[in-house]
C-alpha positions as CSV (number, residue, x, y, z in Angstrom):
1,X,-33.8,55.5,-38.6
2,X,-35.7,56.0,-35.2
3,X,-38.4,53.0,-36.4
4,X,-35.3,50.8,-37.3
5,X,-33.7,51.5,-33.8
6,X,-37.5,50.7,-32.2
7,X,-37.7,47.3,-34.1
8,X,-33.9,45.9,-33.4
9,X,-34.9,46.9,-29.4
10,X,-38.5,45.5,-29.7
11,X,-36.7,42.1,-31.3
12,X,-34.3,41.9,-28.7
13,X,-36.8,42.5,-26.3
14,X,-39.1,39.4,-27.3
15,X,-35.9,37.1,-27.7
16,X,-35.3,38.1,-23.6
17,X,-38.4,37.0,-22.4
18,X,-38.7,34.1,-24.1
19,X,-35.3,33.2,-22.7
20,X,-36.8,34.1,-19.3
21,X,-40.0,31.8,-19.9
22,X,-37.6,28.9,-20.9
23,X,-35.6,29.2,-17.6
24,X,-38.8,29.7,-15.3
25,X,-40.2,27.1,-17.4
26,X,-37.3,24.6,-16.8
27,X,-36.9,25.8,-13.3
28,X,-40.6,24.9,-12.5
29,X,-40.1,21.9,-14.2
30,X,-37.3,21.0,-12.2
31,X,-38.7,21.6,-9.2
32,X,-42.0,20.4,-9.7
33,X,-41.4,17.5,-11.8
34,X,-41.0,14.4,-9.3
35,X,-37.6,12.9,-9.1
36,X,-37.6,9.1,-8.6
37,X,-35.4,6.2,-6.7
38,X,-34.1,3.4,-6.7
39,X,-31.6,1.9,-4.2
40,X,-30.5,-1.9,-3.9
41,X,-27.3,-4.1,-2.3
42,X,-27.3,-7.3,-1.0
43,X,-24.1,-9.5,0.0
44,X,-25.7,-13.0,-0.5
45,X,-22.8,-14.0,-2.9
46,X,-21.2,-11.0,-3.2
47,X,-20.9,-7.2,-2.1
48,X,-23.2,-4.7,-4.8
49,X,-25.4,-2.4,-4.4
50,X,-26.2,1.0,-5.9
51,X,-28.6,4.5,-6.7
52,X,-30.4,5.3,-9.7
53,X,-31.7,8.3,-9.7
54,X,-34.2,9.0,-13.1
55,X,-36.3,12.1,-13.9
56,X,-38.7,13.6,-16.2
57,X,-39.7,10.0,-17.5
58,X,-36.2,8.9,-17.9
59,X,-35.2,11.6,-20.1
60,X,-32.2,12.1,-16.9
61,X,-30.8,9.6,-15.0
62,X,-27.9,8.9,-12.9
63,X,-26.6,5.7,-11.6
64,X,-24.0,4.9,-8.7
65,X,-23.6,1.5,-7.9
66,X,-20.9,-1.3,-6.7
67,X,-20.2,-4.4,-8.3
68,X,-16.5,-5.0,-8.6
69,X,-16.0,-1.6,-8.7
70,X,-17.3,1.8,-7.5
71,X,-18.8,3.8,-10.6
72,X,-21.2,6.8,-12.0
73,X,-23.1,6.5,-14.9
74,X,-25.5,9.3,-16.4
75,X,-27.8,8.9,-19.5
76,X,-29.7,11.4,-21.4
77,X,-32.6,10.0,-23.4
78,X,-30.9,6.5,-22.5
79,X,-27.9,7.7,-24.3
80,X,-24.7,7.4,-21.6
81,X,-23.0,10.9,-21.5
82,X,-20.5,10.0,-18.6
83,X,-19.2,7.0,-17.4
84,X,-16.4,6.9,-14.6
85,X,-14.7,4.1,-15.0
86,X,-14.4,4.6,-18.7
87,X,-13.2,7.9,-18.7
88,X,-10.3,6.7,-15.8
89,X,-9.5,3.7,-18.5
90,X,-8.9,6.3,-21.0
91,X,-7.0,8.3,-18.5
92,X,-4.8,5.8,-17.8
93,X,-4.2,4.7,-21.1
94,X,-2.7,8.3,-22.2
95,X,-1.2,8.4,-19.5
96,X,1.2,5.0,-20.3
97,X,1.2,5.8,-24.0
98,X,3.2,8.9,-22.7
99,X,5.1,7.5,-20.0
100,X,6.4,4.5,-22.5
101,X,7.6,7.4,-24.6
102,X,9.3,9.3,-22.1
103,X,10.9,5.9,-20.8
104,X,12.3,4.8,-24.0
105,X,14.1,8.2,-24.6
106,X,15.2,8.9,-21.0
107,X,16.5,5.1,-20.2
108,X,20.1,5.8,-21.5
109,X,20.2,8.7,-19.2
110,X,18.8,7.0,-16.4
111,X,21.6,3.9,-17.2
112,X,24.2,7.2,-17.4
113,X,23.4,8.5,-14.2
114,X,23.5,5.1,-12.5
115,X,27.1,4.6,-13.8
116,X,28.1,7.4,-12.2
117,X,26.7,7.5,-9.0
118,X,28.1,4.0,-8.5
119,X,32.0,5.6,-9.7
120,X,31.3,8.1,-7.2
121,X,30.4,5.7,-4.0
122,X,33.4,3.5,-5.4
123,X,36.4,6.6,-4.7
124,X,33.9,7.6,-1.7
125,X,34.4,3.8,-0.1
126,X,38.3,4.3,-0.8
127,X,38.2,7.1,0.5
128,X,37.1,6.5,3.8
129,X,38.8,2.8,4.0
130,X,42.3,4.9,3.7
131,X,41.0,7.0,6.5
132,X,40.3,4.2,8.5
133,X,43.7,3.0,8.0
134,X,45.3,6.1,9.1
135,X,43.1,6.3,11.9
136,X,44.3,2.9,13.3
137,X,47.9,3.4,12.8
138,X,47.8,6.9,14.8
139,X,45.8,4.5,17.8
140,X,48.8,2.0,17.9
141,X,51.5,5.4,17.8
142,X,49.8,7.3,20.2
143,X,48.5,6.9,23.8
144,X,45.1,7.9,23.8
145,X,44.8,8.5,27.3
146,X,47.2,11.9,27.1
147,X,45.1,13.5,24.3
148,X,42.7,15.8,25.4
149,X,39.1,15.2,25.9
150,X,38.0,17.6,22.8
151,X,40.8,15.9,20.8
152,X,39.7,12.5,20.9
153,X,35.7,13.4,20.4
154,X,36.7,15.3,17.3
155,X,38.7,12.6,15.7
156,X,36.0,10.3,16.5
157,X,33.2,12.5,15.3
158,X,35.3,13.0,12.4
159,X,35.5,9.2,12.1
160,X,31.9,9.0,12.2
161,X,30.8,11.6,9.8
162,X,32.9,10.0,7.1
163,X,31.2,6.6,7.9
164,X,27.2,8.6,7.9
165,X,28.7,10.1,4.1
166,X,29.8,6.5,3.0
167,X,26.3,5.3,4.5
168,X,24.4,8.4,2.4
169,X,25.8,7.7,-0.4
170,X,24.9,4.2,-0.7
171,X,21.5,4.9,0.0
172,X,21.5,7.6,-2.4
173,X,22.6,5.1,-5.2
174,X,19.7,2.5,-4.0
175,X,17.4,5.0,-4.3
176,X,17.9,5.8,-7.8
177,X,18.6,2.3,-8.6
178,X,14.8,1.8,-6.8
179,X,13.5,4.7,-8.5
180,X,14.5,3.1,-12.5
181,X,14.3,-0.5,-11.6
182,X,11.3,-0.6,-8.8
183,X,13.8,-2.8,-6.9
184,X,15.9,-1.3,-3.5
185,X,19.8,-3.1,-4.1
186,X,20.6,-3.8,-0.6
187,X,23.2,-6.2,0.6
188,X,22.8,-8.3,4.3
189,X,25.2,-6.0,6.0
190,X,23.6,-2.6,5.1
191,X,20.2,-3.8,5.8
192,X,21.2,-4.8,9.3
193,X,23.2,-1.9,10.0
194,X,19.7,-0.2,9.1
195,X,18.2,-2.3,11.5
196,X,20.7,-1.2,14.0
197,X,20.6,2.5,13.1
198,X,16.9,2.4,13.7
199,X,17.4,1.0,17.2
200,X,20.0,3.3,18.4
201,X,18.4,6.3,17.5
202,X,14.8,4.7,18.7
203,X,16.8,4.2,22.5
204,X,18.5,7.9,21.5
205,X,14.9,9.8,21.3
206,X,13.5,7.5,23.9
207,X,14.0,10.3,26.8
208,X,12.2,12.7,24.4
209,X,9.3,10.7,23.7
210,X,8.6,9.4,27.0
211,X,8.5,13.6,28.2
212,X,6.5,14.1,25.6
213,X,3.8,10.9,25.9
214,X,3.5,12.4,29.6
215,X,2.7,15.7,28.7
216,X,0.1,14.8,25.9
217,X,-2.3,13.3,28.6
218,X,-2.6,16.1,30.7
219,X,-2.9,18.4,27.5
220,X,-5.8,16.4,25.9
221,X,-7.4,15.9,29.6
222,X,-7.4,20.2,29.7
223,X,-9.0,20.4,26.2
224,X,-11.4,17.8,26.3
225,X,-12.6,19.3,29.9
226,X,-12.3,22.7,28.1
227,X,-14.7,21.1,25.3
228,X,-17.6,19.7,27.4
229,X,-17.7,22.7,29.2
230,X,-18.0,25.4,26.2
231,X,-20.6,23.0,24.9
232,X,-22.4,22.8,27.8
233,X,-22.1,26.5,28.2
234,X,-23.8,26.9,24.7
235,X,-26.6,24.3,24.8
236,X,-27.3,25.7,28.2
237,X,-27.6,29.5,27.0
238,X,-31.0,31.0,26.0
239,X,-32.5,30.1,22.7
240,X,-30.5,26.9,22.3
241,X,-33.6,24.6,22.7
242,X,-35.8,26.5,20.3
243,X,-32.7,26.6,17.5
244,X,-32.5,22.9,18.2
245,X,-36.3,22.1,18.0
246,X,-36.2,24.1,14.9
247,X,-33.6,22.0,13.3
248,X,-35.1,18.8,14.1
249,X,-38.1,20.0,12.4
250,X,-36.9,21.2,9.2
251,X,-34.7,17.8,8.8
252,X,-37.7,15.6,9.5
253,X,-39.4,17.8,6.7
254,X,-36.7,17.0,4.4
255,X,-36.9,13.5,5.4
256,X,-40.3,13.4,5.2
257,X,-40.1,14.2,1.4
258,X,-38.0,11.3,0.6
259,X,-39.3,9.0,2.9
260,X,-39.9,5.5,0.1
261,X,-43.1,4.7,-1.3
262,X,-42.3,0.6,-1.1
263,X,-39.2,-1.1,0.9
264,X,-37.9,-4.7,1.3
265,X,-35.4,-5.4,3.5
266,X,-34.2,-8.7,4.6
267,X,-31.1,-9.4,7.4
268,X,-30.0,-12.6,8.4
269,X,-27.9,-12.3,11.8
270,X,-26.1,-15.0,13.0
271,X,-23.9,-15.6,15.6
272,X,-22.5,-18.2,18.0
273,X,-23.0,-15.5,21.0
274,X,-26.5,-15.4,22.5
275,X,-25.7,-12.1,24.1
276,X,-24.5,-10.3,21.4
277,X,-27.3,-11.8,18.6
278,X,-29.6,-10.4,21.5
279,X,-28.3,-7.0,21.4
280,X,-28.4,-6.6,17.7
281,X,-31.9,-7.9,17.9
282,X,-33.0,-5.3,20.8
283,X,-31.6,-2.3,18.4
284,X,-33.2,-3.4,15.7
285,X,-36.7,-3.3,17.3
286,X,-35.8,-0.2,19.2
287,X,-35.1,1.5,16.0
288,X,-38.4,-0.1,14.2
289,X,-40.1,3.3,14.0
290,X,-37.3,4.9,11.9
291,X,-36.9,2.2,9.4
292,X,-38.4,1.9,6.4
293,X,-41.8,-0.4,5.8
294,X,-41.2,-4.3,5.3
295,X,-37.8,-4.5,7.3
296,X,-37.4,-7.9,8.8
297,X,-34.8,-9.2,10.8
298,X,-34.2,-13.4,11.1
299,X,-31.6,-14.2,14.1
300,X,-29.6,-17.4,14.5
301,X,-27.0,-19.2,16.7
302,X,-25.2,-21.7,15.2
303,X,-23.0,-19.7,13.3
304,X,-21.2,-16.1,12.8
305,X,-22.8,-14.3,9.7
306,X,-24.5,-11.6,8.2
307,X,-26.6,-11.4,5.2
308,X,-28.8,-8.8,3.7
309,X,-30.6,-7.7,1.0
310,X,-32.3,-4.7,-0.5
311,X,-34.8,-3.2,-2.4
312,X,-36.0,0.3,-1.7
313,X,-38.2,2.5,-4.3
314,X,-39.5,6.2,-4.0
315,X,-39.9,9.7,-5.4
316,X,-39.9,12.9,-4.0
317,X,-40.4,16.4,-5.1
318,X,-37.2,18.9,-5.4
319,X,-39.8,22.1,-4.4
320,X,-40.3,21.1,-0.8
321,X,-36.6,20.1,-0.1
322,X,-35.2,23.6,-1.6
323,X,-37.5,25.6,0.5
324,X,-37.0,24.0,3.7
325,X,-33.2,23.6,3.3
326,X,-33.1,27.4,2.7
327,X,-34.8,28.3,5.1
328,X,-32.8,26.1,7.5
329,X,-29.6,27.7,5.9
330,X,-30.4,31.6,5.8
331,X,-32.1,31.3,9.7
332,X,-29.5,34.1,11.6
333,X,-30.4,32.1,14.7
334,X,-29.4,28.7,13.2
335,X,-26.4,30.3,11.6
336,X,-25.2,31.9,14.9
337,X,-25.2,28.3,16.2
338,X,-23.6,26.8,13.8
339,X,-20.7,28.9,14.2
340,X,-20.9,28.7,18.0
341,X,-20.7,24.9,17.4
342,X,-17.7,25.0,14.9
343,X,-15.9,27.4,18.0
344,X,-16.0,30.4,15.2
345,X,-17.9,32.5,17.1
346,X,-17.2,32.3,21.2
């Protein structure tokens, strides 16, 4: 019995390191393995460009790229396991298979529904004509210059909230009528009573928004004065210039890793402004150093225009980019800064 136990736990015990091996294995290989890349675009005739990313001789690889659309691609032993647009087209397609089913056994509903919001705004508009006509009959019997002030505002609002439900209503039955046809019914008359709507309350809130436009000023002057000076107070402080020196290191380490291995980049800047295809010249060669090799730059004047076009190939090495992120990310000092910069930590 005791043997038995010792052999099912000296069994299970060989199966867990060899699952251990495999992972450091893979993990090793993963990080040791170099990862290469390729990144194109060009707008000669037309907008595309993309990155393919491919590792372990192919046996991975992932594609982004633009031609008339933006999609992912990823291929396992050059078989394609994913592919975005293809999975959204198959989306889409289930998703009007339903919806075709769920229109053709709603529609008499819908028509239903229609029918009677339109019954309902036609006893609402008789409704409030007849109270339009006994309005005006009471004007012509009485002398509205001996009714009290009160009176007269509350026969008038009264007035006017029966016209706002009339004008409610109809907008509730365009909406629905919008909502099953895709078209808003609208005659002349309500769509410039709209218009008029719009305008009146527009000059109603102007007051308002005029107080409030001269407040905001003076609010975002006080923050943005408040801003510079808590960042000035922080990159001032003791042990900014060291966190910041360390940053800039580890990132050029990073980009150091993935820096390309072969590069060719053509632009062709044109434009009918001397100045202006000066300037763009004058950044280009002042950022020289930070491009990659075999950039050129070809200006013109005669017209307005840019072309370019790109080929850029590399590989880099996952091991070096894991360490020095993490070590950029677990730094206290670099952490303590980054929630000093995100105000998290004042």
């Amino acid at each position: 019995m005791l043997a038995t136990i010792l052999t099912i736990l000296k069994i299970i015990g060989i199966v867990l390191l060899v699952l251990i091996g495999v992972i450091l294995a893979l993990i090793l290989l993963v990080l040791l393995w170099p990862f290469s890349y390729r990144i194109y675009g060009d707008n000669r005739t037309k907008i595309n460009g993309g990155v393919k990313i491919s590792w372990l001789l192919h046996f991975v690889s992932v594609k982004a790229y633009y031609t008339d659309a933006f999609n992912i691609e990823a291929r396992v032993l050059g078989i394609k396991v994913y592919d975005k647009l293809r999975k959204e087209a198959k989306e889409l397609a289930k998703a009007e298979k339903a919806s075709g089913k769920k229109k053709d056994s709603s529609k008499t509903e819908q028509e239903a529904e229609i029918q009677a919001e339109e019954s309902n705004l036609n006893e609402q508009n008789t409704e409030v004509d007849n109270a339009d006509c006994i309005d005006s009959e009471i004007s012509e019997d009485f002398d509205w210059d001996e009714l009290p002030g009160d009176d007269s505002k509350g026969l008038f609002k009264n007035n006017k909230k029966k016209n706002k439900e009339k004008k409610n209503k109809s907008k509730s039955l365009n909406n629905i009528k919008k909502k099953f046809t895709g078209k808003k019914a609208i005659s002349f008359t309500d769509w410039l009573a709209n218009i008029f709507d719009k305008i009146w309350d527009f000059i109603d809130d102007l007051p308002w928004k005029i107080q409030e436009f001269a407040e905001k000023p003076e609010k975002k002057i006080d923050d943005l004065v408040d801003t510079i000076c808590y960042y000035d107070r922080i990159l001032s402080s003791n042990g900014t210039e060291w966190v910041v020196e360390y940053i800039k290191k580890k990132v050029f380490a990073i980009l150091k890793a993935i820096k390309p291995s072969k590069s060719v980049i053509n632009i062709d800047y044109a434009s009918t402004d001397p100045e202006k295809a000066a300037k763009a010249f004058e950044a280009f060669v002042m950022t020289r150093p930070l491009h990659p090799k075999s950039t050129n730059m070809n200006v013109a004047f005669d017209h307005d225009d840019m072309k370019f076009d790109a080929r850029v190939k590399g590989s880099f090495l996952l091991a070096p980019i894991v360490y020095h992120g993490l070590t950029l990310v677990f730094n206290k000092k670099v952490k303590k800064f980054i929630k000093l910069m995100k105000r998290e930590d004042s």
